[in-house]
C-alpha positions in Angstrom: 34.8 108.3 75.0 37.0 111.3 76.7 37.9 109.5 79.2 39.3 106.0 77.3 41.1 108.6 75.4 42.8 110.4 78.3 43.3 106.7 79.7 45.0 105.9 76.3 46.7 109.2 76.0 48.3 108.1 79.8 49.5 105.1 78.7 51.2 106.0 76.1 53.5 108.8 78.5 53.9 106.2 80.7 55.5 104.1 77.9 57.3 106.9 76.6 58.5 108.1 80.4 59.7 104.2 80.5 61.1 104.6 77.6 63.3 107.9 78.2 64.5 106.3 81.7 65.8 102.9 79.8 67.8 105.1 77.6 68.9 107.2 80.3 70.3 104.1 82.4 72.1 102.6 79.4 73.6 105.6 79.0 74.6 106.2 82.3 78.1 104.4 83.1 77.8 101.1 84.6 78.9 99.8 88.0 81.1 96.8 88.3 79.2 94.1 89.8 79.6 94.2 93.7 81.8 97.6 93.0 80.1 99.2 96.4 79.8 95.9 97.7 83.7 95.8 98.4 84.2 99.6 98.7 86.8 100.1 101.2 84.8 101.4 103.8 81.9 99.4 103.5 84.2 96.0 103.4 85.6 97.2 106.9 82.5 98.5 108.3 81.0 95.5 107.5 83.6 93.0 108.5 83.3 91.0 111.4 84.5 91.6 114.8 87.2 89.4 115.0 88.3 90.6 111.6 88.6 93.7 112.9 90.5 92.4 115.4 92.8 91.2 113.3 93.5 94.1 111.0 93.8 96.4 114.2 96.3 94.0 115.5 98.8 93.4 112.5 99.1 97.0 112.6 100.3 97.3 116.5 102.3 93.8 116.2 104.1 95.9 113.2 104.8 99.1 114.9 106.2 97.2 117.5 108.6 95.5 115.2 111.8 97.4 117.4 114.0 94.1 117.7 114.7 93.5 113.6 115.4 97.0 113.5 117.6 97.8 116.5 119.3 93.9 116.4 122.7 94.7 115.1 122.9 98.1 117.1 121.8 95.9 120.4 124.5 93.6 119.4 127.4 95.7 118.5 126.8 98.0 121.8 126.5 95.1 123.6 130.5 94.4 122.6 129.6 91.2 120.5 131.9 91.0 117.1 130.4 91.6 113.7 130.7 88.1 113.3 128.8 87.3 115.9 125.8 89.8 114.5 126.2 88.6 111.1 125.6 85.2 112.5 122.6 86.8 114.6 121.0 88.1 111.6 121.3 85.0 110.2 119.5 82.9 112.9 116.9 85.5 113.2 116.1 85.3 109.4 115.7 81.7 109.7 113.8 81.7 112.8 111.2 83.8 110.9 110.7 81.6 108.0 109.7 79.2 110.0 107.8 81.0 112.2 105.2 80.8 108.3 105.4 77.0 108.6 104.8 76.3 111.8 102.2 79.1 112.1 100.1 77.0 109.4 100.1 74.1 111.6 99.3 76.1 114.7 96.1 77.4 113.4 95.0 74.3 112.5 95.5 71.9 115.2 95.0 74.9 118.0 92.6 77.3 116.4 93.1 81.1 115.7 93.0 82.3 118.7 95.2 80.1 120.8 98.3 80.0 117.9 97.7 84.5 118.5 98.0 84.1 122.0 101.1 81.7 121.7 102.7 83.9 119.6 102.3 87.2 121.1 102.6 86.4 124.8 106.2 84.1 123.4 107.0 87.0 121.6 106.4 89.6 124.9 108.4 87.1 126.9 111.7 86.4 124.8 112.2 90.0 123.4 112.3 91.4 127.3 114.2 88.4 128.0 116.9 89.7 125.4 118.1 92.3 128.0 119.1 90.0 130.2 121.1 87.4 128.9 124.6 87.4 128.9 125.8 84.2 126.9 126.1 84.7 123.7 124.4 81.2 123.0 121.5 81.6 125.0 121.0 84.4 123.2 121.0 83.2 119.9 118.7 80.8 121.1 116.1 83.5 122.3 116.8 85.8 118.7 115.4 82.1 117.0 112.3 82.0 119.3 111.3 85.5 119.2 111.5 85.8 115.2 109.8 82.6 115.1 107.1 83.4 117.5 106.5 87.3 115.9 105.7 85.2 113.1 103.5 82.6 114.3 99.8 84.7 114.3 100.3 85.6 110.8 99.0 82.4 109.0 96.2 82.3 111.8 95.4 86.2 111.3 95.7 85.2 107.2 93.4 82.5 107.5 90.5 84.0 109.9 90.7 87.0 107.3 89.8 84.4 104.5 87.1 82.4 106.2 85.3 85.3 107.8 85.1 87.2 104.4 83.2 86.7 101.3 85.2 85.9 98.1 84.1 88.9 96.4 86.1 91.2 99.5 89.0 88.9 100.3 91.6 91.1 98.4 90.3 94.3 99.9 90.4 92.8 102.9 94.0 91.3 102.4 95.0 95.3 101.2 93.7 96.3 104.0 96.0 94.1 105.8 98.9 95.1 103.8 98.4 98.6 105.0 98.4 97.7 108.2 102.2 96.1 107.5 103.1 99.2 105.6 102.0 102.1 107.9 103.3 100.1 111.0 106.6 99.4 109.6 107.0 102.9 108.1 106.2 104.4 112.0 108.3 101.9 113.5 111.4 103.3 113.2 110.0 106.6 114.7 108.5 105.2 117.4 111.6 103.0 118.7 113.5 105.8 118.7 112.0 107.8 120.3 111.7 105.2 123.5 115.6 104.9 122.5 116.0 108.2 123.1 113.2 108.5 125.8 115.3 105.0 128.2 118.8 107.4 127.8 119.9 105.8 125.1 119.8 102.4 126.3 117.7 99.6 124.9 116.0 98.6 128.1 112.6 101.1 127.4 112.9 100.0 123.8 112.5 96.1 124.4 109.9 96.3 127.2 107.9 98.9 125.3 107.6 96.2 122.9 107.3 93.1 124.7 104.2 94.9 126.8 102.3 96.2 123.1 102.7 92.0 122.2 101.3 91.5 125.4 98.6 93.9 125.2 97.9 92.2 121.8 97.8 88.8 123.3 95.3 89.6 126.1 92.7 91.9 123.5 93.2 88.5 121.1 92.2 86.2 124.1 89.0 88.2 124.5 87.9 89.0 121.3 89.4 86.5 118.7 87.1 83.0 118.5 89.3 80.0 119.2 87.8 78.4 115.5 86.2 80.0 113.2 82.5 79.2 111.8 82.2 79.2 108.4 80.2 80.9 106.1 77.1 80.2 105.0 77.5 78.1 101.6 76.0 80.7 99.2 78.7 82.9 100.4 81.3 80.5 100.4 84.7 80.9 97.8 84.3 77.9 95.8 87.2 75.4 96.2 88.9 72.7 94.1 88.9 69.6 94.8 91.8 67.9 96.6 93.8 66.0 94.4 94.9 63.1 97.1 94.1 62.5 100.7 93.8 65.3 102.8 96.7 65.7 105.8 99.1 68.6 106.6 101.8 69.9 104.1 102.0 66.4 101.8 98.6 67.3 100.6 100.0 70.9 99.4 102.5 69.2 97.8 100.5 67.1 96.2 99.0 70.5 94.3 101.4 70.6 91.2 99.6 73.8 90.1 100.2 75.9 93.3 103.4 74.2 93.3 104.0 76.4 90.5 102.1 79.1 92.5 104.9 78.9 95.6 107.6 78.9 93.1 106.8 82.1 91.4 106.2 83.7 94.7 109.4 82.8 95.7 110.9 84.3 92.5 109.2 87.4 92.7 110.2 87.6 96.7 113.8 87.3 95.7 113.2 90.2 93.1 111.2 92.9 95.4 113.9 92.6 97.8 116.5 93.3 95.6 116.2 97.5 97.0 116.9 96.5 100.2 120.5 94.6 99.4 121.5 95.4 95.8 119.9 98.7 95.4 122.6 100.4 98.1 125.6 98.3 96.8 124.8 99.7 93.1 124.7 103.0 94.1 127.5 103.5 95.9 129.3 101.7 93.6 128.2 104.5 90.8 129.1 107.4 93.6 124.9 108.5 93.6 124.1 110.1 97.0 122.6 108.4 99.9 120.1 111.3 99.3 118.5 109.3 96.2 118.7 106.2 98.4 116.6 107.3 101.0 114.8 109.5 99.1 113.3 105.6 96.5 112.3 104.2 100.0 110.5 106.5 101.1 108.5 107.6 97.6 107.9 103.6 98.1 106.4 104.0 101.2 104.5 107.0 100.4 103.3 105.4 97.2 101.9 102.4 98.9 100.5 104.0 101.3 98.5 106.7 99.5 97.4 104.8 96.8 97.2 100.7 97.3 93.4 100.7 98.9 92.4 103.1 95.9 94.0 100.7 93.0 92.6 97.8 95.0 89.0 99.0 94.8 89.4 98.8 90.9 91.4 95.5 90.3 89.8 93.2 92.6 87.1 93.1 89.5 89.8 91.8 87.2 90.6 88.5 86.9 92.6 87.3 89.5 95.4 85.6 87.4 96.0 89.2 85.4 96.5 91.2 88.8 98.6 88.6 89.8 100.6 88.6 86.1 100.7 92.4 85.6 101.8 92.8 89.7 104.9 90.4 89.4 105.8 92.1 85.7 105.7 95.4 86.9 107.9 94.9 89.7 110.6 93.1 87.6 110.3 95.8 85.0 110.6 98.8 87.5 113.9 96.4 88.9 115.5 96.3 85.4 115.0 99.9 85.0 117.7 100.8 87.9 120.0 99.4 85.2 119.6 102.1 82.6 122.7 104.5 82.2 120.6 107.6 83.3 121.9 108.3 86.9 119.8 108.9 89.8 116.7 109.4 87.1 116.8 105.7 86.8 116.1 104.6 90.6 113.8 107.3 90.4 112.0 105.7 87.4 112.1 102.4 88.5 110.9 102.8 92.2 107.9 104.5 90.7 107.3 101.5 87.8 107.6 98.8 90.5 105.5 100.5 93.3 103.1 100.4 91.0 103.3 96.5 90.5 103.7 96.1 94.6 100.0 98.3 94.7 98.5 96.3 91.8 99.3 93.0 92.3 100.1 92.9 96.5 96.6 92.8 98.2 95.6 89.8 95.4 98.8 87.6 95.4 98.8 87.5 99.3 94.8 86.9 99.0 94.9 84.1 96.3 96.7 81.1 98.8 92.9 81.3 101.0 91.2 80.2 97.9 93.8 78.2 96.1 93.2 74.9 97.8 90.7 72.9 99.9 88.8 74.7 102.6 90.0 72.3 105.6 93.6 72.9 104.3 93.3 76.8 104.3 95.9 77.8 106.4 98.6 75.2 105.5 98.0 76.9 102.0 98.4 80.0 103.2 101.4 78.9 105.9 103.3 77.3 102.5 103.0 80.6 100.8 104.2 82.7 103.6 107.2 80.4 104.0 108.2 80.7 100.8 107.7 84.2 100.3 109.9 84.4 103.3 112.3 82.0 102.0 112.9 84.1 99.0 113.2 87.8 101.1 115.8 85.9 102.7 117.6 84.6 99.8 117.1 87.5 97.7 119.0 90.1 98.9 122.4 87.8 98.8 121.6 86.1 95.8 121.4 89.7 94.4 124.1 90.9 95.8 126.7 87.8 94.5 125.3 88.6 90.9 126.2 92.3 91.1 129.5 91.0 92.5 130.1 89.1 89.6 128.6 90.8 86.6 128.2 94.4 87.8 125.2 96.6 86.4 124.3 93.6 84.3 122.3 92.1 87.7 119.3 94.6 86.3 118.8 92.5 83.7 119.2 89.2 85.0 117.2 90.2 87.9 114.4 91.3 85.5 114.5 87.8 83.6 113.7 86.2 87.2 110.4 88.3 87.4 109.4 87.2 83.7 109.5 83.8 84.7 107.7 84.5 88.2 105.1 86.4 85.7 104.7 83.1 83.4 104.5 81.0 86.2 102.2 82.8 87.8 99.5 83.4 84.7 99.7 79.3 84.7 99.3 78.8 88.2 96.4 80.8 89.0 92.8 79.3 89.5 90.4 82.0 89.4 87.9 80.6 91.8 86.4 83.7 93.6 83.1 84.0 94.6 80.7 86.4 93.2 77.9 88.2 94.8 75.6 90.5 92.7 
């Protein structure tokens, strides 16, 4: 009898401990699914060799970027006319746009690691080949084929990234690529000139120094990169549409009238984020602010991306893709608009910050979504499209913006800002959320 009443009497605590530990874990705050799944350090701990690889090498390919920087000095010392550079800027944008074209193809008719290799060792070639030509032709010949070989790895890097990832950590993994871009270019500009400075002022040390690091990168991508990449295994695949027509190159991308819509916004939005670089400066100086308040919205930029884009990213690659997307493109046209209001340097101040914050938010996923957008087999001509529009609209941007300011004066802020809201609608239509989930 004592005893079935001490067995009862332990029951019933072990009901009530149960009880007390339910409570205690709905109390507790929740997880997001997969939240330490895709934490930043375990998405790159866990990430695959060549993925690694990859991430390591956008960021030396980056800081290595001396040519687009040191181009019109090369030029102008060199005794060619500012007409001549202006016309060498040109053909080196174009080259580079593209290089994103092209690039798609590469990596799928000669895998990811031969279109690396290609474009490296071109790139190692042509830029120490720079030095030494002295026809002014030839040379804008080379300028097209370097800028359109530095850019030919990037689809192939883009679309490795995506197949070697699970859905659930493809826009950690594509921040984690953007901070390679960021930190490189932001210690790029140190680092060529200090081998300026280091070659006595001459541009020899500068251009070798960064054909051998494109090099280096083409012989550490021959070893270590895999010339296709195996796919997943199907429970952790990204789910994909369905092609809407036959499958073959760019037609079939065209074919897709909602990422059609996708490419277009992107473009928009390119055209807007740009706008610092050209119309910024213009505006400025036209209102007499010091170069101080100049320099000083690039660099909170920089800072701002730097410090903070992997933390944001660990909380809004659980949103829906489609609002990151939206709220990114917003942001950035808002922050634009804002360098418009009559409150002096306060206003660029103001608007770099509101803007930054769209470029952390909605960065890592809008460069992410063009690996899940379409069909698996057409990956990187998705992602190749993208890129060259993106590009396309850099390049556009900056004159496009600076003709309005021309013509209408402080009223570009505005217009500028109505360009983003129609990237921002576009872009809430055109996006398929279609990410995979792992719990």
């Amino acid at each position: 009898m004592s005893t079935d009443i001490r067995a009862a009497g332990t029951d019933e605590e072990a009901v009530a401990a149960d009880e007390v530990t339910v409570a205690a874990e709905a109390a507790a705050p929740r997880t997001p699914a997969g939240a330490e799944r895709t934490a930043v350090w375990a998405t790159f701990k866990e990430a695959t060799p060549a993925v690694k690889t990859v991430l390591a090498g956008v960021l030396v390919n980056r800081l290595s970027g001396f040519l687009q920087l040191f181009l019109v000095l090369f030029l102008t010392d060199s005794g060619h006319s500012r007409g001549r550079t202006v016309i060498a800027l040109g053909v080196y944008g174009a080259g580079a746009v593209a290089g994103s074209l092209v690039g798609g193809t590469l990596a799928d008719r000669l895998g990811i690691r031969h279109a690396t290799v290609l474009s490296m060792s071109s790139t190692a070639v042509l830029t120490a080949a720079l030095l030494y030509l002295p026809d002014f032709t030839l040379l804008l010949g080379a300028i097209a084929l370097v800028s359109l070989g530095a850019q030919l790895f990037r689809p192939a890097s883009a679309t490795l990234l995506a197949d070697q990832t699970d859905g659930d950590r493809q826009i950690m993994i594509f921040a984690m690529y953007r901070f390679g871009l960021n930190v490189g270019a932001t210690a790029a500009p140190l680092l060529g000139y200090a081998l300026y400075n280091a070659g006595g002022h001459s541009y020899t040390l500068l251009f070798w120094g960064e054909a051998v690091i494109a090099l280096g990168y083409a012989l550490v991508a021959r070893t270590t990169l895999p010339a296709k990449v195996a796919p997943r295994p199907a429970a952790a695949k990204t789910p994909a549409p369905e092609p809407t027509g036959p499958r073959g190159g760019y037609a079939a991308v065209l074919r897709d009238r909602r990422y059609l819509l996708y490419l277009t916004a992107a473009f928009c939005h390119a055209a807007v984020y740009t706008q610092y670089l050209s119309t910024l400066p213009l505006y400025m100086k036209d209102a007499g602010m010091a170069l101080f308040w100049y320099t000083f919205a690039v660099a909170l930029n920089g800072l701002i991306v730097i410090a903070f884009e992997l933390l944001v990213t660990k909380v809004s690659q659980h949103w829906p893709l489609k609002i990151t997307v939206g709220l990114g493109f917003a942001l950035v046209g808002a922050g634009v608009a804002c360098y418009g209001l009559p409150i002096g340097p306060a206003a660029v101040v103001i608007g770099t910050l509101v803007w930054s914050l769209g470029e952390i938010l909605g960065g890592p996923a809008v460069f992410a979504y063009p690996a899940s957008a379409g069909p698996e087999p057409l990956r990187s001509r998705y992602i190749g499209s993208f890129q060259f529009m993106f590009g396309l609209g850099s390049a556009l941007g900056p004159m496009a913006g600076a003709w309005l300011f021309l013509r209408f004066g402080s009223l570009v802020w505005p217009l500028v800002g109505a360009v983003s809201l129609l990237a921002t609608l576009a872009g809430l239509v055109a996006v398929r959320d279609r990410r995979g989930r792992t719990t």
